[in-house]
PQR file with spaces between the fields and no chain letter, atoms N, CA, C, O and H, PARSE charges and radii, in Angstrom:
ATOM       1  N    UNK     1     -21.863  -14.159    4.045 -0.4000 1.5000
ATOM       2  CA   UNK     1     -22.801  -14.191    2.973 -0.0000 2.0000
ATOM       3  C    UNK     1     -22.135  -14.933    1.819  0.5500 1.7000
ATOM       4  O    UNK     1     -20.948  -14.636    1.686 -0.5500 1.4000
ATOM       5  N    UNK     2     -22.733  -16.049    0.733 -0.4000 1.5000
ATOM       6  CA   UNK     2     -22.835  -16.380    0.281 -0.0000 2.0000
ATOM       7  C    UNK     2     -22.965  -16.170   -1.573  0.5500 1.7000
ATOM       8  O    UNK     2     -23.843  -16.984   -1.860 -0.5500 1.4000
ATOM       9  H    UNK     2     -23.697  -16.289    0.841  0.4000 1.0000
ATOM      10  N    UNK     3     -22.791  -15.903   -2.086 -0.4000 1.5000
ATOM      11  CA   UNK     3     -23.300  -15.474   -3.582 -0.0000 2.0000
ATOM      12  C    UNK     3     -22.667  -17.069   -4.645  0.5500 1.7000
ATOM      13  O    UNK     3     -21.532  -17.533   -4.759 -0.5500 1.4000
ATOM      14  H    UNK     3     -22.078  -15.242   -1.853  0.4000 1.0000
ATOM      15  N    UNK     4     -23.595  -17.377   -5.066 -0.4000 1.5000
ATOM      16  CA   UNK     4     -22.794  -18.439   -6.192 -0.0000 2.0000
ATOM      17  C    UNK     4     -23.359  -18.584   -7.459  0.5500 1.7000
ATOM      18  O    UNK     4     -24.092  -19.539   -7.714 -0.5500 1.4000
ATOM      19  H    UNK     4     -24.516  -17.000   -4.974  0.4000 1.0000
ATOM      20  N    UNK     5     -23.033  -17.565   -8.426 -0.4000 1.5000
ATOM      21  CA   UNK     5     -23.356  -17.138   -9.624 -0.0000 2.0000
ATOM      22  C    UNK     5     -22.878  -18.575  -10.378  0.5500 1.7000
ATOM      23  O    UNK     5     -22.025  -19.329   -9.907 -0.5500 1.4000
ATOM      24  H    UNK     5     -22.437  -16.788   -8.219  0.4000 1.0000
ATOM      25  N    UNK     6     -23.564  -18.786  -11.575 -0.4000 1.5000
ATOM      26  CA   UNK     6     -23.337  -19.898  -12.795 -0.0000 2.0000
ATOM      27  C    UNK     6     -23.480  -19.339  -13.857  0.5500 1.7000
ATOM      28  O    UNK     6     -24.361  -18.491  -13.717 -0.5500 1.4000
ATOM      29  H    UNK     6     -24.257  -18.174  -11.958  0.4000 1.0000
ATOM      30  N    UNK     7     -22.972  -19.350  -15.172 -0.4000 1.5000
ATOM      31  CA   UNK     7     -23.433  -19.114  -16.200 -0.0000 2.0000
ATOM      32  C    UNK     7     -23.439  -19.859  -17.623  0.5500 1.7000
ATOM      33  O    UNK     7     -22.393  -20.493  -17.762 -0.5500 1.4000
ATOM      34  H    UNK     7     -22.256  -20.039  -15.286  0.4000 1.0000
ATOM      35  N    UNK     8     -24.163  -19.954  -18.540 -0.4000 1.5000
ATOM      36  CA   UNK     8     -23.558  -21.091  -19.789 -0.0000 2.0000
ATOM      37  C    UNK     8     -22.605  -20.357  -21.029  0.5500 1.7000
ATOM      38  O    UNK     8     -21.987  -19.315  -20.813 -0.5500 1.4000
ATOM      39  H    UNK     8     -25.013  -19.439  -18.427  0.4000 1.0000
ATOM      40  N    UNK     9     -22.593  -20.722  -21.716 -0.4000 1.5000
ATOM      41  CA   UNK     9     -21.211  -19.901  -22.567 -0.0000 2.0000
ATOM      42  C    UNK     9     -22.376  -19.041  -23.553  0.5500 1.7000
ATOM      43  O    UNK     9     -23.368  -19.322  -24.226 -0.5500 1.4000
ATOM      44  H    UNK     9     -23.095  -21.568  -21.892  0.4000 1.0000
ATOM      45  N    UNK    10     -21.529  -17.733  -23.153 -0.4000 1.5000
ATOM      46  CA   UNK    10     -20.247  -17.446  -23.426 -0.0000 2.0000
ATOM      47  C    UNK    10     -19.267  -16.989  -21.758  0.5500 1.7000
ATOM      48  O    UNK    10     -18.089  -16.823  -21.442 -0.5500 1.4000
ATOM      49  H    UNK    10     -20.724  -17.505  -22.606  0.4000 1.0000
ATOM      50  N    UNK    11     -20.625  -16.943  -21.075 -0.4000 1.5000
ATOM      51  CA   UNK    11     -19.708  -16.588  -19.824 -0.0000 2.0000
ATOM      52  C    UNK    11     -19.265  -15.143  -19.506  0.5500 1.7000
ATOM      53  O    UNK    11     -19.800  -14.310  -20.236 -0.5500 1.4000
ATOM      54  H    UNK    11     -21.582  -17.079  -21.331  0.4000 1.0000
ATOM      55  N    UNK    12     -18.691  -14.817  -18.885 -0.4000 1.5000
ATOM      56  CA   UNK    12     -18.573  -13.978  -17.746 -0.0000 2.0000
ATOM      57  C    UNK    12     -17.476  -12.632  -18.814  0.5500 1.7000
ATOM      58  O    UNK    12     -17.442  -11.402  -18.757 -0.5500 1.4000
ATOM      59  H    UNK    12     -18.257  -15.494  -18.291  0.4000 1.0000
ATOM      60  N    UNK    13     -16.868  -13.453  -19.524 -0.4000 1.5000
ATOM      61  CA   UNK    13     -15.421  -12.800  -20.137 -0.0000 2.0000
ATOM      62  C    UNK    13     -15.802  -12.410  -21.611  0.5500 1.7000
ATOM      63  O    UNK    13     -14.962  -12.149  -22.473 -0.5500 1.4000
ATOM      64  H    UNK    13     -16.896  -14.451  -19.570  0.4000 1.0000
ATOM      65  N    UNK    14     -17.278  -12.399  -21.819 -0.4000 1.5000
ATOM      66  CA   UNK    14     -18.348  -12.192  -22.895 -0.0000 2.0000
ATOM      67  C    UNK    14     -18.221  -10.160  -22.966  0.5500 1.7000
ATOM      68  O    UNK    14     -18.344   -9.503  -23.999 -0.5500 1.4000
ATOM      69  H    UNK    14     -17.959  -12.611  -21.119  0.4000 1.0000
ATOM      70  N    UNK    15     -17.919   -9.517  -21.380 -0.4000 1.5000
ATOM      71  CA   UNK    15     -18.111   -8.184  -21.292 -0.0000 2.0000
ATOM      72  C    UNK    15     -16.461   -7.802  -21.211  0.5500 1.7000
ATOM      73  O    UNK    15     -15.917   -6.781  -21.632 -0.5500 1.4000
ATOM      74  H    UNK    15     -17.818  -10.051  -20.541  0.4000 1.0000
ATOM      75  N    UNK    16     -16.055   -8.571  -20.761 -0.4000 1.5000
ATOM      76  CA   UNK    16     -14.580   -8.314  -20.319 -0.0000 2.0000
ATOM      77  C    UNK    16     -13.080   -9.070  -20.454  0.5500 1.7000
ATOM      78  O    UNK    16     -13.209  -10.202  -19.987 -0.5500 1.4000
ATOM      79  H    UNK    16     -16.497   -9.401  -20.419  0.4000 1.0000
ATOM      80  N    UNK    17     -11.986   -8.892  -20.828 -0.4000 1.5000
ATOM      81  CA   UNK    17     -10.805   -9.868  -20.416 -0.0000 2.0000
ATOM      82  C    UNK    17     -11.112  -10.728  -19.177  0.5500 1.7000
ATOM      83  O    UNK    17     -11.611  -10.039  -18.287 -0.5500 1.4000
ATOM      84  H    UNK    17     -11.881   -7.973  -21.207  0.4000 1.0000
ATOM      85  N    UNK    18     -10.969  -11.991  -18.858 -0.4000 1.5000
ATOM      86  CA   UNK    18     -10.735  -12.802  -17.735 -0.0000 2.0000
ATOM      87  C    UNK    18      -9.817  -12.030  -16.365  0.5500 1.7000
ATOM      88  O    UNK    18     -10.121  -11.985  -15.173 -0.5500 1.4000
ATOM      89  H    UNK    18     -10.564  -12.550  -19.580  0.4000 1.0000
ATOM      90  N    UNK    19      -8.657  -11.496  -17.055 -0.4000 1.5000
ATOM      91  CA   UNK    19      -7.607  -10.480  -15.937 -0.0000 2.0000
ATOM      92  C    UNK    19      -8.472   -9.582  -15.362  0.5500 1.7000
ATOM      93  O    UNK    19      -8.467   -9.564  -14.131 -0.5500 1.4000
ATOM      94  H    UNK    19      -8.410  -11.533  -18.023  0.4000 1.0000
ATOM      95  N    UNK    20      -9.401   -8.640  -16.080 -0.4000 1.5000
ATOM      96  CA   UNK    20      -9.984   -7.872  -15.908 -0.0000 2.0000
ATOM      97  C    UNK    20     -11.416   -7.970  -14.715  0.5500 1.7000
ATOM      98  O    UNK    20     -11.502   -7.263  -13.711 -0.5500 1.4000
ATOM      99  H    UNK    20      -9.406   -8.654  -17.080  0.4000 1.0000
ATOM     100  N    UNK    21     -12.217   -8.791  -15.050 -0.4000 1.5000
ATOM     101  CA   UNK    21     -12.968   -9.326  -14.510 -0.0000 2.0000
ATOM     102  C    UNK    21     -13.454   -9.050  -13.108  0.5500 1.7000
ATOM     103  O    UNK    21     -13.097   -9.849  -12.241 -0.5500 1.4000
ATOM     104  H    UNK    21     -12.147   -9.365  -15.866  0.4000 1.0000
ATOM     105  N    UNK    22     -14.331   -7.880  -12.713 -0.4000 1.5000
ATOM     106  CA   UNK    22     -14.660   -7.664  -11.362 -0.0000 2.0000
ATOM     107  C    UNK    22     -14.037   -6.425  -11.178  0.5500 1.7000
ATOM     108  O    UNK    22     -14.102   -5.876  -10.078 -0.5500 1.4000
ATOM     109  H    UNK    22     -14.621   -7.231  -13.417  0.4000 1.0000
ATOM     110  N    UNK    23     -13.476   -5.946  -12.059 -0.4000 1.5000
ATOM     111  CA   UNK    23     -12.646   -4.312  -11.822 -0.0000 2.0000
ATOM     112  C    UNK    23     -13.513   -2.998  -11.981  0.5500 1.7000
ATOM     113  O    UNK    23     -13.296   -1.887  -11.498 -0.5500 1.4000
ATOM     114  H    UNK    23     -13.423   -6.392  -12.953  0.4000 1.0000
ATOM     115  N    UNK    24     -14.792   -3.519  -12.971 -0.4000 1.5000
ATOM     116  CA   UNK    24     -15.893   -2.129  -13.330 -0.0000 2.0000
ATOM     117  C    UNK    24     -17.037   -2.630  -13.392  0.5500 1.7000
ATOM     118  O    UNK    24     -17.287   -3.834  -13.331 -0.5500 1.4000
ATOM     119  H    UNK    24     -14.968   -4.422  -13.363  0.4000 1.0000
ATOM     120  N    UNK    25     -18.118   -1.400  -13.567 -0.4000 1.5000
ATOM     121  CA   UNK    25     -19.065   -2.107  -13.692 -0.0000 2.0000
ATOM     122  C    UNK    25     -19.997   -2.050  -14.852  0.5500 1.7000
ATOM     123  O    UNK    25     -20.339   -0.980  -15.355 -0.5500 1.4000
ATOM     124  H    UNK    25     -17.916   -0.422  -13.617  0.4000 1.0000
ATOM     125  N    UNK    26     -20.568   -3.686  -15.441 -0.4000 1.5000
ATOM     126  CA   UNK    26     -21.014   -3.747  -16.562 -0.0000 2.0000
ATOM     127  C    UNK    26     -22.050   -3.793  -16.188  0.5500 1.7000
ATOM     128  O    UNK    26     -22.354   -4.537  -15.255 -0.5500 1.4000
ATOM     129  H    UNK    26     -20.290   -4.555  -15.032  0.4000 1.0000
ATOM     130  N    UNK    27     -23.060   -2.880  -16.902 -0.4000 1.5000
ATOM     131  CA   UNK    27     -24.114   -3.196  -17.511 -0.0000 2.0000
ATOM     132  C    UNK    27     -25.218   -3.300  -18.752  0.5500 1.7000
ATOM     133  O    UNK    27     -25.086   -2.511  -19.688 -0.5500 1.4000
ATOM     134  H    UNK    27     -22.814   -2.276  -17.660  0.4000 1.0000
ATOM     135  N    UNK    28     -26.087   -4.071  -18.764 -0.4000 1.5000
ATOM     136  CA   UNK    28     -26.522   -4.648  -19.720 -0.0000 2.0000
ATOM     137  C    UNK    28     -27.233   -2.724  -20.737  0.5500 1.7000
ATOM     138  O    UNK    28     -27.887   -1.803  -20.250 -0.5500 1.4000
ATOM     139  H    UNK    28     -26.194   -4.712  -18.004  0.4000 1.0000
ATOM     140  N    UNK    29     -26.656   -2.907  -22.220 -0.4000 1.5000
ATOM     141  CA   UNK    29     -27.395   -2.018  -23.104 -0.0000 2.0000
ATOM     142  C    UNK    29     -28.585   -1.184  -22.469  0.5500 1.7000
ATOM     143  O    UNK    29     -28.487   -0.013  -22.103 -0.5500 1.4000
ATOM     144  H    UNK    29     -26.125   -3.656  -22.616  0.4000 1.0000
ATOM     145  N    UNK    30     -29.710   -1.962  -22.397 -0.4000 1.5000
ATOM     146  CA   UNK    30     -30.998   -1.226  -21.962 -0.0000 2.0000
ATOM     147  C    UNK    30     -30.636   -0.073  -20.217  0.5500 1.7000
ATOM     148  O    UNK    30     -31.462    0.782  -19.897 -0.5500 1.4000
ATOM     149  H    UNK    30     -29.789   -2.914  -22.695  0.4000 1.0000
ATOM     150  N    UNK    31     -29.826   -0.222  -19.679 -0.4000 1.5000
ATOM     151  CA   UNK    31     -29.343    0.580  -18.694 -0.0000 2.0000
ATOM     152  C    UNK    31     -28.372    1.202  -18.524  0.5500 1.7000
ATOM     153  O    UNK    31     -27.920    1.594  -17.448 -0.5500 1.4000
ATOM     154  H    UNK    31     -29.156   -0.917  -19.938  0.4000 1.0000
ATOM     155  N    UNK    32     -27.759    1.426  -20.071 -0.4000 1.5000
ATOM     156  CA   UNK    32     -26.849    2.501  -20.041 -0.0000 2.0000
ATOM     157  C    UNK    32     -26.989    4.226  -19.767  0.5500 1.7000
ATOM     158  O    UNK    32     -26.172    4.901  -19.142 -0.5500 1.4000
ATOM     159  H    UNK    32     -28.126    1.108  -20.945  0.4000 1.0000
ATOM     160  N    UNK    33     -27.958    4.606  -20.264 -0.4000 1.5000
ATOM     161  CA   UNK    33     -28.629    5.527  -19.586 -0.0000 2.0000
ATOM     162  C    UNK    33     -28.468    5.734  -17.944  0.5500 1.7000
ATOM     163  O    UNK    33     -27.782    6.654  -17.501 -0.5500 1.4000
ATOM     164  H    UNK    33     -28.622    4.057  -20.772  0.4000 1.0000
ATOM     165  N    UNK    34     -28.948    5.083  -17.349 -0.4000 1.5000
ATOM     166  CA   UNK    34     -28.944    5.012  -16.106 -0.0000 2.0000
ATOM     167  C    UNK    34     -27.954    4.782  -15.589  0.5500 1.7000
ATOM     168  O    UNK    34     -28.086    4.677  -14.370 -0.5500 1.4000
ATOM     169  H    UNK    34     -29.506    4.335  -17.709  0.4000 1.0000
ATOM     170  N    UNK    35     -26.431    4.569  -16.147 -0.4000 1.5000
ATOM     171  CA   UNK    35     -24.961    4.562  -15.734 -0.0000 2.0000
ATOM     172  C    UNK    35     -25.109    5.748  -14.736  0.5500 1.7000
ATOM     173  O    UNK    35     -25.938    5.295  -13.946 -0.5500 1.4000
ATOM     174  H    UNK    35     -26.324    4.654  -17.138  0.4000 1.0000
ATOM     175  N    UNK    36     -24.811    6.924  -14.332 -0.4000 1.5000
ATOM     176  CA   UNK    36     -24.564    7.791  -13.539 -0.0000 2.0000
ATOM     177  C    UNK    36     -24.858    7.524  -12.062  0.5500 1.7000
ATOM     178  O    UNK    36     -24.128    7.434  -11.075 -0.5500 1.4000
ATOM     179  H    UNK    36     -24.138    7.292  -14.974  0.4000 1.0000
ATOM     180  N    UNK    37     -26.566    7.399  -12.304 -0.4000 1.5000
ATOM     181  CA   UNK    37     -27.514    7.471  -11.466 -0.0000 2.0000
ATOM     182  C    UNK    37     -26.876    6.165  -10.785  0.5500 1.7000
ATOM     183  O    UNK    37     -26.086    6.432   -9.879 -0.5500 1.4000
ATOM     184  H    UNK    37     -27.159    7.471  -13.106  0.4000 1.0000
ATOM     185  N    UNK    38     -27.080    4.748  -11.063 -0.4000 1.5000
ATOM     186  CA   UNK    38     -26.483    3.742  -10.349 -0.0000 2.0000
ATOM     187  C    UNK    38     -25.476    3.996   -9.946  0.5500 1.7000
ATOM     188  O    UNK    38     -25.477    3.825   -8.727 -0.5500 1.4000
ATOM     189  H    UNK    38     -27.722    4.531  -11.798  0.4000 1.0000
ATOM     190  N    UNK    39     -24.494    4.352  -10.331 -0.4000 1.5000
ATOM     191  CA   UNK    39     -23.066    4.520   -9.910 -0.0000 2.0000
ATOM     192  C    UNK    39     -22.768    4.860   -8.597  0.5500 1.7000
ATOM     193  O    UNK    39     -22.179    4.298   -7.674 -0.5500 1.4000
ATOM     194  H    UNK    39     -24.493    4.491  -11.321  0.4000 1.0000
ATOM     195  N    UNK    40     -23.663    6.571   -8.847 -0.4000 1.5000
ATOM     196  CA   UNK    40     -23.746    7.273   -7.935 -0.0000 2.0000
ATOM     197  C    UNK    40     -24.246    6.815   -6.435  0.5500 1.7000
ATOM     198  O    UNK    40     -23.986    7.351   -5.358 -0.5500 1.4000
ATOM     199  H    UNK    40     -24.141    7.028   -9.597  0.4000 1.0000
ATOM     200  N    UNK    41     -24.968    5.765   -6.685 -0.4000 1.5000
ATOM     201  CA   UNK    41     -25.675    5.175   -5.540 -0.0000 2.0000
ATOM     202  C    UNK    41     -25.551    3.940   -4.517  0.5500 1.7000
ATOM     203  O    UNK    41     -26.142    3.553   -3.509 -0.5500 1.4000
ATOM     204  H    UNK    41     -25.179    5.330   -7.561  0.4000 1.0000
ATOM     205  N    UNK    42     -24.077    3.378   -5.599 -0.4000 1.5000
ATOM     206  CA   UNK    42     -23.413    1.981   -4.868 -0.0000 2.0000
ATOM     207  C    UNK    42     -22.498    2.572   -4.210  0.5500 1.7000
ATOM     208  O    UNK    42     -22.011    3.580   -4.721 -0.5500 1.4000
ATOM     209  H    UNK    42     -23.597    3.692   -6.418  0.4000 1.0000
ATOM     210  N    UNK    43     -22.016    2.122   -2.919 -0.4000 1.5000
ATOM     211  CA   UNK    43     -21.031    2.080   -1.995 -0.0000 2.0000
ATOM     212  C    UNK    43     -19.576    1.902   -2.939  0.5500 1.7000
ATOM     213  O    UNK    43     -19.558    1.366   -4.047 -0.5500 1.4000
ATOM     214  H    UNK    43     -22.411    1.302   -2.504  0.4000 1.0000
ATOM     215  N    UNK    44     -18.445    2.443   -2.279 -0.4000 1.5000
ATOM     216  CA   UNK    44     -17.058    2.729   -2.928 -0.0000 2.0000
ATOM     217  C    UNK    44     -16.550    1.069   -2.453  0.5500 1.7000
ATOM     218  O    UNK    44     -17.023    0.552   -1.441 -0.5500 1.4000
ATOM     219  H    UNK    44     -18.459    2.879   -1.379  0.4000 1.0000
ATOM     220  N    UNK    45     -15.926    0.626   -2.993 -0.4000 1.5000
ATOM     221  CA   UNK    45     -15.325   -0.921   -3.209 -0.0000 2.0000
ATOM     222  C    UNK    45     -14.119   -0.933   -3.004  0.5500 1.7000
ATOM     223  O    UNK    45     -13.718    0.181   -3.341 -0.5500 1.4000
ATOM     224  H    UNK    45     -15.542    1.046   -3.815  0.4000 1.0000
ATOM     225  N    UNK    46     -13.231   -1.576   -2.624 -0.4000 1.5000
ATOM     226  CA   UNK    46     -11.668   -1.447   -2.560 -0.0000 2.0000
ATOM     227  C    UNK    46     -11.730   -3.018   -3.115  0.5500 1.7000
ATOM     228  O    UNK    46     -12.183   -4.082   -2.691 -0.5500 1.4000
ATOM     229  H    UNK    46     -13.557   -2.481   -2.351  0.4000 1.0000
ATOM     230  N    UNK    47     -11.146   -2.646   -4.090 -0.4000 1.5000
ATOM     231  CA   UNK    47     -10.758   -4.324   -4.893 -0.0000 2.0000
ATOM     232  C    UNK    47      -9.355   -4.703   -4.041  0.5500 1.7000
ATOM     233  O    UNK    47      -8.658   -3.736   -3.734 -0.5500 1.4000
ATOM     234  H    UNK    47     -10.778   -1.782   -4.434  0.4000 1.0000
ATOM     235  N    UNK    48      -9.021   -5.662   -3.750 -0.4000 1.5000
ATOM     236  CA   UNK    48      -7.773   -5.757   -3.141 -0.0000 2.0000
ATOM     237  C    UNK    48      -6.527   -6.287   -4.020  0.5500 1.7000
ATOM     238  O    UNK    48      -6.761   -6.625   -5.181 -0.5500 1.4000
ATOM     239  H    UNK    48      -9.587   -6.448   -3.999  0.4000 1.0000
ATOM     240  N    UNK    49      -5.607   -6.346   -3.667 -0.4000 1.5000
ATOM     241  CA   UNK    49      -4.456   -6.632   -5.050 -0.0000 2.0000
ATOM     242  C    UNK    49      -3.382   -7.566   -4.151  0.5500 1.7000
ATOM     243  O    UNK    49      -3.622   -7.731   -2.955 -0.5500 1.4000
ATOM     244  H    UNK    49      -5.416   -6.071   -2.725  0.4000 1.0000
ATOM     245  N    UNK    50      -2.449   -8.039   -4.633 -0.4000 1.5000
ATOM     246  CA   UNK    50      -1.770   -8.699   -4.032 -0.0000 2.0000
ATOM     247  C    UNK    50      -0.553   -8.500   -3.001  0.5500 1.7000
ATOM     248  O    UNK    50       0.130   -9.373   -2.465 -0.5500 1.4000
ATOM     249  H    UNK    50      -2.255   -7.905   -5.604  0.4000 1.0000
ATOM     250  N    UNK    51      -0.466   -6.933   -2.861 -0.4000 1.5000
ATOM     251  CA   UNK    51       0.164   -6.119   -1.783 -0.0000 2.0000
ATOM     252  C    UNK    51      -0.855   -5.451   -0.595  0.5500 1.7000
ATOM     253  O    UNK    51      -0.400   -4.741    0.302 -0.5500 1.4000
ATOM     254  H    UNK    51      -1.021   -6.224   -3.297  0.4000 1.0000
ATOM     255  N    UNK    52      -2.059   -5.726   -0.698 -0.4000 1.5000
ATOM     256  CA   UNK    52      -2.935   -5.341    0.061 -0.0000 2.0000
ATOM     257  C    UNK    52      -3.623   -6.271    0.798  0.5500 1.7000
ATOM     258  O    UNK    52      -4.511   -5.911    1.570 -0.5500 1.4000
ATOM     259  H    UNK    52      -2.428   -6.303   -1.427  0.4000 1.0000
């Protein structure tokens, strides 16, 4: 699968450090509320690191 996101500035590092980037999850104001509930409902992720 495929995904190829674009964006114009300010970009991606607008929510986060660049290092950081892909470690949590942001979302937009109007769905903060609903933080739990989503959370609760995405699959567990293993970010991988450079010993893994």
């Amino acid at each position: 699968m495929l995904f190829e996101i674009a964006t114009d500035e300010p970009g991606f590092t607008v929510d986060e450090p660049a290092d950081r980037l892909g470690t949590s999850l942001q979302l937009p104001p109007w769905m903060a509320d609903e933080r739990e509930a989503i959370e609760r409902n995405l699959p567990p992720l293993h970010v991988p690191t450079a010993d893994a």
